[in-house]
DOKOLMI-362512 format. One line per field, with one value per residue (C-alpha): x, y, z; residue number from 1. Coordinates in steps of 0.02 Angstrom, whole numbers, padded with zeros to 5 digits. Layout:
% DOKOLMI-362512
xx = c(X,...)
yy = c(Y,...)
zz = c(Z,...)
seq = c(NUM,...)
***
This chain:
% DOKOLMI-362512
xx = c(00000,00069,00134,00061,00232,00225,00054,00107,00249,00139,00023,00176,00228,00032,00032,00174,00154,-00015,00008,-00072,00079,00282,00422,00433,00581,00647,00748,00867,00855,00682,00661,00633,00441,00389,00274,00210,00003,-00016,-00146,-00262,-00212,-00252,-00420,-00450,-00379,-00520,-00656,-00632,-00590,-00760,-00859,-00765,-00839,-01003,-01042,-00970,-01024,-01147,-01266,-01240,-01318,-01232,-01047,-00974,-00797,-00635,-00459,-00344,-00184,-00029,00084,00023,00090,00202,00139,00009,00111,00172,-00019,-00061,00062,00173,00318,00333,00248,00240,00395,00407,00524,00663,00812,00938,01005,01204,01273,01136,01139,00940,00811,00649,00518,00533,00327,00323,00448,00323,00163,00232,00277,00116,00037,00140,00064,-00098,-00085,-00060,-00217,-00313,-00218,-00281,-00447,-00439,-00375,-00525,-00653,-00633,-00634,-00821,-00966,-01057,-00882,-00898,-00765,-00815,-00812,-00651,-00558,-00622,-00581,-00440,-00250,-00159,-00259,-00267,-00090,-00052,-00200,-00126,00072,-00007,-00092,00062,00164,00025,00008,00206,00219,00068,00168,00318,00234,00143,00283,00385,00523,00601,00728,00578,00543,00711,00709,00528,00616,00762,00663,00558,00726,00642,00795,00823,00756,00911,01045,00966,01030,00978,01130,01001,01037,00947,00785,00752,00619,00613,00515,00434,00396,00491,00530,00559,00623,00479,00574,00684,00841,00901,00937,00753,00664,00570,00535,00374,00303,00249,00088,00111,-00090,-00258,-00343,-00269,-00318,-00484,-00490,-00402,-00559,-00685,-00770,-00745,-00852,-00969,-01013,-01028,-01112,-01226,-01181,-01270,-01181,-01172,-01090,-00938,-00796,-00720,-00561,-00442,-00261,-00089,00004,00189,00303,00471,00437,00614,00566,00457,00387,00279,00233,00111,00060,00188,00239,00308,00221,00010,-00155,-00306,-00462,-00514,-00684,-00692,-00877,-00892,-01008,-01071,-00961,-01024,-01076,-00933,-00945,-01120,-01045,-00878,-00977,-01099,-00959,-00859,-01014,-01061,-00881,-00873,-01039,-00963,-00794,-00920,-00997,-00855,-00866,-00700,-00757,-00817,-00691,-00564,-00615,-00582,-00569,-00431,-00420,-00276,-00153,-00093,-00199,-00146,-00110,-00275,-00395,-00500,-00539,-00474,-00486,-00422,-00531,-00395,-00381,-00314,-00185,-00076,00035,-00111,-00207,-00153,-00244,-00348,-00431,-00428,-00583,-00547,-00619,-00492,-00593,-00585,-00401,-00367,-00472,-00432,-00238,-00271,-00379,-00237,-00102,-00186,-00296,-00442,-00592,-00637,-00813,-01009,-01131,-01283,-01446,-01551,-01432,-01384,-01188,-01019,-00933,-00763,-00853,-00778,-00715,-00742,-00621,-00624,-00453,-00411,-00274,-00324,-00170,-00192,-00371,-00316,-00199,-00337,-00442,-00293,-00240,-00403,-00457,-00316,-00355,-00251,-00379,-00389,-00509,-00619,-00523,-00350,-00302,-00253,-00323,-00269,-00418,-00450,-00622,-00638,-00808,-00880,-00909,-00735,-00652,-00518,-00597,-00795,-00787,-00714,-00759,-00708,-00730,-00708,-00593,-00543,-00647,-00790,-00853,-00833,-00730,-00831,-00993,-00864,-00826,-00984,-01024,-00880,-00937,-01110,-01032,-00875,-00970,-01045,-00903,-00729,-00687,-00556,-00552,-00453,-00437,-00249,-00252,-00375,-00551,-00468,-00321,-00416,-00522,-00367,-00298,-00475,-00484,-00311,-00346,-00517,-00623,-00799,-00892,-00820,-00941,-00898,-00938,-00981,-01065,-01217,-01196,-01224,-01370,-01463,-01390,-01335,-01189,-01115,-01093,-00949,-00966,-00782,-00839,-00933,-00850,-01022,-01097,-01258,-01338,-01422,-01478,-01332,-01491,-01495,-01321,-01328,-01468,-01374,-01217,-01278,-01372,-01192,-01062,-01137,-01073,-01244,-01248,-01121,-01209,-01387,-01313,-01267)
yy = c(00000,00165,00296,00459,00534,00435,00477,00663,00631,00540,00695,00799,00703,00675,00868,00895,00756,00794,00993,01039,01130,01161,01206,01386,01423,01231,01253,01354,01243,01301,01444,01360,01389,01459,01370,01397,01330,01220,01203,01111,01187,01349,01289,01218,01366,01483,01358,01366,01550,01565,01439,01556,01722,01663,01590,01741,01900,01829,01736,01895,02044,02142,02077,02159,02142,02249,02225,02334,02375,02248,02405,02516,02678,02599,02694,02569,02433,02544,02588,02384,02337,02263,02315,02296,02139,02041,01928,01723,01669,01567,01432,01364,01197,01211,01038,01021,01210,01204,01336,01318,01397,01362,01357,01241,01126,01141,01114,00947,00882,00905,00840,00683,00659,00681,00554,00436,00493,00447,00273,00250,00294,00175,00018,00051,00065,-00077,-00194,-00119,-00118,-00003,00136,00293,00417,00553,00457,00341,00510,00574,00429,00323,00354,00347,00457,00598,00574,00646,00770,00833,00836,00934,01062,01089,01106,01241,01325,01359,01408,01523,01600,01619,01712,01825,01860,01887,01788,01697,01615,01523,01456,01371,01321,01205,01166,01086,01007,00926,00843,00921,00857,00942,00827,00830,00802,00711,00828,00962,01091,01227,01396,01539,01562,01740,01850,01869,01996,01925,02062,02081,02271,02354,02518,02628,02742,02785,02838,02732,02891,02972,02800,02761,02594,02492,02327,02194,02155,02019,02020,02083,02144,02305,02359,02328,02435,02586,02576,02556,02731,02719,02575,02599,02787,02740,02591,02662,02485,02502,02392,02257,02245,02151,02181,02022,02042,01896,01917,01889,01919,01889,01820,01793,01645,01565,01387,01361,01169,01058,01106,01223,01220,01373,01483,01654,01706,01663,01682,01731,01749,01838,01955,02094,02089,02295,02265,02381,02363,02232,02133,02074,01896,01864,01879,01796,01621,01657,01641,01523,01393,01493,01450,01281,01231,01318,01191,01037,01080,01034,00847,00820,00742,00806,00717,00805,00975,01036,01205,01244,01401,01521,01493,01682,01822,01929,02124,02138,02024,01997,01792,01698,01531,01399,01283,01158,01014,00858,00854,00713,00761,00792,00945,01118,01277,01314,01444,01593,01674,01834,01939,02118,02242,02423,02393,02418,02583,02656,02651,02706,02843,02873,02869,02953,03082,03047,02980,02807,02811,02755,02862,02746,02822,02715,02776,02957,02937,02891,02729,02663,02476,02318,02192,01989,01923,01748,01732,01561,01538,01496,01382,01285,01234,01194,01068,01002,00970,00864,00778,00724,00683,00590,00392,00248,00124,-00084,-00113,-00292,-00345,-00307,-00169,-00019,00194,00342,00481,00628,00632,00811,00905,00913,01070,01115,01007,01114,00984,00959,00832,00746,00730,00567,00509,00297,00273,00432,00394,00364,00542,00517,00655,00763,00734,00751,00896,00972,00904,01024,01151,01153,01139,01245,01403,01321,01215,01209,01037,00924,00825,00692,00553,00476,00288,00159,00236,00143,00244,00390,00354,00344,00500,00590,00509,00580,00748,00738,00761,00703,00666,00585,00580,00449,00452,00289,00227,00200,00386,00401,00294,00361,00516,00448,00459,00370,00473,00382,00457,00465,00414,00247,00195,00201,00219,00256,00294,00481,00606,00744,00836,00793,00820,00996,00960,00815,00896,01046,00960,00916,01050,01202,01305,01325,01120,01174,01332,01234,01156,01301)
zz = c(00000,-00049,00094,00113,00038,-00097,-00153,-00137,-00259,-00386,-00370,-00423,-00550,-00621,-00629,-00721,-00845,-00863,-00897,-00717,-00643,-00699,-00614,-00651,-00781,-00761,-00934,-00796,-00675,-00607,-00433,-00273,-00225,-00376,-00510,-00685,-00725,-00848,-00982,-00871,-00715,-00769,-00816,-00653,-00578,-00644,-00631,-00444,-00439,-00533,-00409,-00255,-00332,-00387,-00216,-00124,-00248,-00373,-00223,-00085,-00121,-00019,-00056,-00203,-00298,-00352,-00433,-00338,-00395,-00319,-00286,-00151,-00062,00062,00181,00156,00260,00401,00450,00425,00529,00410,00420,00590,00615,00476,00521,00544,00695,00611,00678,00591,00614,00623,00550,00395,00374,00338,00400,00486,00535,00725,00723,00597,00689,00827,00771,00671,00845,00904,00744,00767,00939,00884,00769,00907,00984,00822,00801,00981,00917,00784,00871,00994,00863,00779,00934,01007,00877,01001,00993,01071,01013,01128,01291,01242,01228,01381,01478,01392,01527,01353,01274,01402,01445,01256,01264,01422,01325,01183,01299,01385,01212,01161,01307,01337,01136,01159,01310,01225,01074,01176,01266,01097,01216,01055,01170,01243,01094,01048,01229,01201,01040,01138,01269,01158,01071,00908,00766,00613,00441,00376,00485,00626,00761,00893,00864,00832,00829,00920,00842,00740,00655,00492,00388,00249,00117,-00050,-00073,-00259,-00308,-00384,-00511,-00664,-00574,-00398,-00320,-00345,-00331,-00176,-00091,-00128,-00085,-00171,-00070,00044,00065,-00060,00105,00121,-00077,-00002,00174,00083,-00073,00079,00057,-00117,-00129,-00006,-00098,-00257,-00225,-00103,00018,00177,00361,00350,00162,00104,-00027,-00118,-00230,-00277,-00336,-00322,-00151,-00124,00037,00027,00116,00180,00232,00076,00034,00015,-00178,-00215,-00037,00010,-00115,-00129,-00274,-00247,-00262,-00113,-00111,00023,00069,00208,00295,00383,00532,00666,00826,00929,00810,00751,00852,00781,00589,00648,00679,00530,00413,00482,00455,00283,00242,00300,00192,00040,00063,00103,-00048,-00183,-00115,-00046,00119,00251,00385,00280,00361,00540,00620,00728,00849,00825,00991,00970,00886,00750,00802,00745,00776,00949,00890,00713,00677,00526,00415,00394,00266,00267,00140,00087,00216,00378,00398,00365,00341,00210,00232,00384,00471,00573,00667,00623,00742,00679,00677,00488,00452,00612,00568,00384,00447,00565,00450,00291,00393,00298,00391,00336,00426,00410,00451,00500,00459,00584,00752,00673,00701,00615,00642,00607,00557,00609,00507,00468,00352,00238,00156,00055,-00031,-00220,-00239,-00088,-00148,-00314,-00207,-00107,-00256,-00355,-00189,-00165,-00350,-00380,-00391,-00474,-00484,-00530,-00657,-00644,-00789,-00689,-00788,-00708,-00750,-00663,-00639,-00581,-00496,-00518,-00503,-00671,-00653,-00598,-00709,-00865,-01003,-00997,-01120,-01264,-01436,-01511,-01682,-01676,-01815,-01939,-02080,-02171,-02117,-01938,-01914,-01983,-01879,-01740,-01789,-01804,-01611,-01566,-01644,-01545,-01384,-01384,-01354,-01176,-01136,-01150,-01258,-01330,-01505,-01515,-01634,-01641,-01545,-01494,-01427,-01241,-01234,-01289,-01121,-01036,-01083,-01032,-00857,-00814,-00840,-00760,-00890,-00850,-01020,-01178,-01311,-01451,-01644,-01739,-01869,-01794,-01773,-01961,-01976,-01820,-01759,-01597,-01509,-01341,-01199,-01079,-00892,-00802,-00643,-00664,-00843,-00883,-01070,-01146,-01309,-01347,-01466,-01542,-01489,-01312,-01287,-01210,-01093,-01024,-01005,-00939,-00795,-00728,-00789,-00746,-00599,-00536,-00508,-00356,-00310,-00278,-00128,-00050)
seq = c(1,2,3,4,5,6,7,8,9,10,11,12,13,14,15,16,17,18,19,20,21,22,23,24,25,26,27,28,29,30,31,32,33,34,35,36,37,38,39,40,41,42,43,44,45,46,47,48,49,50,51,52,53,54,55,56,57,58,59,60,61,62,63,64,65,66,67,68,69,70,71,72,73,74,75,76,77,78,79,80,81,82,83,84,85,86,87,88,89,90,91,92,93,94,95,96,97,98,99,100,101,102,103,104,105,106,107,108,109,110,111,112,113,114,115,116,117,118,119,120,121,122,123,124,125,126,127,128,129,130,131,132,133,134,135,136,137,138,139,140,141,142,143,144,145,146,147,148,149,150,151,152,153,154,155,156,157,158,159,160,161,162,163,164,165,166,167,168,169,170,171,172,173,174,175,176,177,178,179,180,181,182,183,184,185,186,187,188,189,190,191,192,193,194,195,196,197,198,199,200,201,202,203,204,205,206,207,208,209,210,211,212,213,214,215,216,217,218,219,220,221,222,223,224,225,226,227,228,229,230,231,232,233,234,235,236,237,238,239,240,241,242,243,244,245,246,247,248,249,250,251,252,253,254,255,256,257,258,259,260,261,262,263,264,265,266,267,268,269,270,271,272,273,274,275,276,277,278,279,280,281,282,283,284,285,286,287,288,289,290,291,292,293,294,295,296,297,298,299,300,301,302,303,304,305,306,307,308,309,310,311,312,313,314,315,316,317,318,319,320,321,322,323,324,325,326,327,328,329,330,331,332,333,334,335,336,337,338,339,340,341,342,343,344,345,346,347,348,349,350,351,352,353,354,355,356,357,358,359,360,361,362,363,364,365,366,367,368,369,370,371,372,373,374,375,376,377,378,379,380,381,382,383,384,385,386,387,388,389,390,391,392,393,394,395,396,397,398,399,400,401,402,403,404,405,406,407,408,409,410,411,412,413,414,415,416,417,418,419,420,421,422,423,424,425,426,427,428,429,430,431,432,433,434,435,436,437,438,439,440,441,442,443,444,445,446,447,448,449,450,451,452,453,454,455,456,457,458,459,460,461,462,463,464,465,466,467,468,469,470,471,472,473,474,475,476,477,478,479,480,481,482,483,484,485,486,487,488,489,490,491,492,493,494,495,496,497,498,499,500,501,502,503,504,505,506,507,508,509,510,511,512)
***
């Protein structure tokens, strides 16, 4: 049976083979944590960008989009707290000369006792028919005894990052006997923040240029349009603003594929409140969000949310929707509650007033904030991970598929022509032709109609429709469905209906 890691590497491999994802500029050797989409990776790429804004903008009245610009007056970053805040506490390990995130080295400690727990879990299940999960980890000595490790190991991190006493972090790092990957050892050095923001030079000449970020975040485009919007769109609290686009961290321990990148994509929306509402909206999106996730058909045990140990500078409660990746959960997706933190320090370091004046209570506001921020590339990865299947066929062949949405999926379907000719080609043709408008679709007619299937099922496309003779005689085709290998006979003319009962974006939105 196939390891976790290995599965991860076949997903890597899959993607490149399969025009999903390069290494970006690999003819030089490639960038570390920086990738290129594919043909069919940037088609899955917009289909769930498209699903993401539909649900959020297109089925909420009162959320509405923009495209801000990715440079921003850097004064921008000093009021968001940025520049002074945004770093990641770092440690070297001395013999394999690798970096860490000292966090990171943490948390996959904890992760690894936690894993325990479940196999705990497991054993237990499958010895009483009658199992309670609950109680068994209420009551179970072994169990607790690792709850109670992992409490301790969160509450002395949480301490120490409170504190901002990064010598109290190596220290849990060295009594935990944490050992770096590589080399095996605990020769760590002291642990130190980083700032993660890649600054340019805005300007012709050096000497007249001024320093500008590359945004490490799309939130702040959105707080410094906030009266913008809300004028000319006459938005009245509560109202949200949606933008997606690229954000950059120069992040030094990147990995893990696509999964941490310094060049990415989020999808985030900012929800203004009245003060003291805030809580109320911060649990109505983080089950809003939660359904929308549930809704793509990954698996619900896939999903959990998990509590932020130590708040942002400004939030007042944030939490994680993580997902369980080939290599155990990790976040997904963020829900935070910001305060009035980010217009009060724009209003406070632009001197404009960035207020609502509520009709019903006849005063101005600074409104509070409820974020949802995903990170496009990390759901792309969740999708794949999960879609990936190398399956044994009843007649002990083998197929690699992607069980994709349909409606997500870069190819809807697949034109293919049995053999090319006696004017199958050209009815095949003529299919495309319908449904290229509506759907994005391949032709293909080079090898036997099997490998053809083949070739379909590992780029996840849901539909082939095939062309014989009988196509000629009675204007029907066969319509081959990824999923069950099934195949039936229809109409040219009830193509569209069938296919659009399945591939539409709306198919997804129903369930929401």
């Amino acid at each position: 049976m196939a390891t976790a890691e290995d599965l991860f590497k076949d997903i890597i491999s899959h993607s490149k083979e399969y025009g999903f994802i390069f290494p970006s500029s690999e003819i030089y050797d490639g960038m570390s944590a920086v990738y290129d989409y594919g043909q069919y990776g940037v088609e899955l790429k917009k289909n769930i960008r498209d699903y993401w804004w539909k649900a959020m903008v297109q089925m909420n009245e009162n959320i509405v989009g923009i495209d801000a610009a990715i440079f921003m007056h850097p004064t921008t970053w000093k009021a968001s707290g940025h520049v002074d805040a945004f770093n990641d506490p770092l440690i070297d390990n001395k013999d394999s000369k690798k970096r860490y995130r000292a966090d990171v080295l943490i948390e996959d400690y904890v992760a690894k006792i936690e894993a325990k727990i479940s196999k705990e879990v497991e054993k237990a299940a499958k010895r009483f028919a009658d199992f309670d999960e609950a109680m068994f980890r209420s009551t179970n000595a072994r169990v607790l005894e690792y709850q109670q490790k992992i409490d301790d190991i969160n509450n002395r991190f949480k301490s120490a990052l409170e504190a901002g006493d990064l010598a109290a972090v190596k220290q849990l790092i060295l009594d935990l006997e944490i050992v770096c990957p590589v080399s095996g050892t605990r020769n760590w050095t002291d642990v130190r923040q980083f700032n993660l923001m890649f600054a340019t030079q805005l300007g012709s000449v050096t000497d007249e240029s001024s320093t500008v970020y590359l945004r490490p975040e799309t939130a702040q485009g959105i707080f410094v349009n906030f009266l913008n919007v809300q004028k000319s769109g006459r938005m009245k609290i509560p109202f949200g603003i949606a933008q997606t686009g690229k954000a950059f961290r120069n992040e030094i321990v990147a990995r893990q594929f696509i999964f941490r990148m310094r060049e990415f994509e989020q999808m985030e929306m900012q929800y203004f409140v009245k003060p003291g509402t805030e809580m109320e909206w911060y649990e109505f999106w983080k089950e809003k969000r939660m359904k929308w996730h549930r809704s793509l058909g990954l698996g619900e045990q896939n999903y959990r949310f998990h509590d932020h140990l130590k708040l942002a500078h400004y939030a007042n409660a944030a939490c994680d929707i993580e997902f369980q990746f080939p290599f155990g959960f990790k976040e997904l997706e963020g829900i935070h509650s910001r305060t009035d933190f980010d217009l009060s320090n724009h209003e406070k370091y632009s001197g404009r007033k960035l207020q609502y004046f509520d009709t019903e209570e006849n005063r101005s506001y600074v409104p509070y904030v409820v974020e949802t921020s995903i990170g496009l590339d990390r759901l792309f990865l969740a999708v794949l991970s999960t879609a990936y299947k190398e399956e044994t066929l009843e007649d002990g062949s083998t197929r690699t598929v992607l069980r994709i949405a349909p409606s997500l999926a870069p190819v809807k379907c697949a034109v293919l022509p049995l053999l090319k000719k006696d004017g199958l080609p050209e009815v095949a043709r003529k299919i495309m032709d319908e449904l290229m408008p509506d759907y994005l679709c391949q032709y293909d007619e080079k090898d036997a109609i099997g490998k053809r299937y083949r070739r379909q099922d590992a780029i996840g496309t849901p539909f082939c429709i095939t062309v014989d003779h009988q196509t000629l005689q009675d204007n029907t085709v066969t319509l081959r469905n990824r999923d069950t290998m099934q195949q039936e006979r229809l109409s040219i003319e009830q193509l569209k209906a069938q296919l659009s009962e399945h591939l539409s974006l709306s198919h997804l939105l129903r369930k929401l």
